[in-house]
Residue, then its C-alpha position, 0 to 999 in steps of 0.5 A: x502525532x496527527x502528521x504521522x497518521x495522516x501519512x500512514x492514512x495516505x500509505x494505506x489509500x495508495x496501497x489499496x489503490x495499487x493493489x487494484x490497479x495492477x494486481x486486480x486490473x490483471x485479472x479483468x484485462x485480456x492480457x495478463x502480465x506476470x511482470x505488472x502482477x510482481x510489481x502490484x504485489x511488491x510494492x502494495x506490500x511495501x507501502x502497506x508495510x511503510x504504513x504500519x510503521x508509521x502507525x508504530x511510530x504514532x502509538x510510540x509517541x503517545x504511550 
């Protein structure tokens, strides 16, 4: 189903894009918050994760 990967498509990008904007934006900012950097990790993973499962639901479907 093309909807499903388009969708696990755009789960990865946003997932990418937060890492870098709230885990690696920490690293080159003066002030380093531990707070953001938690946020950055949890919900990368959380989207990354929700990504691959619809990558799962796409590879159910056709097989």
């Amino acid at each position: 189903m093309k909807k499903y990967e388009n969708l696990a498509k755009a789960f990865y990008d946003i997932g990418k894009y937060t890492f870098t904007a709230l885990v690696v934006g920490q690293f080159i900012t003066e002030k380093f918050n531990w707070i953001f950097m938690f946020i950055g990790l949890l919900f990368t993973a959380l989207t990354l994760w929700f990504g691959q499962k619809l990558e799962q639901i796409k590879g159910d479907d056709n097989g």
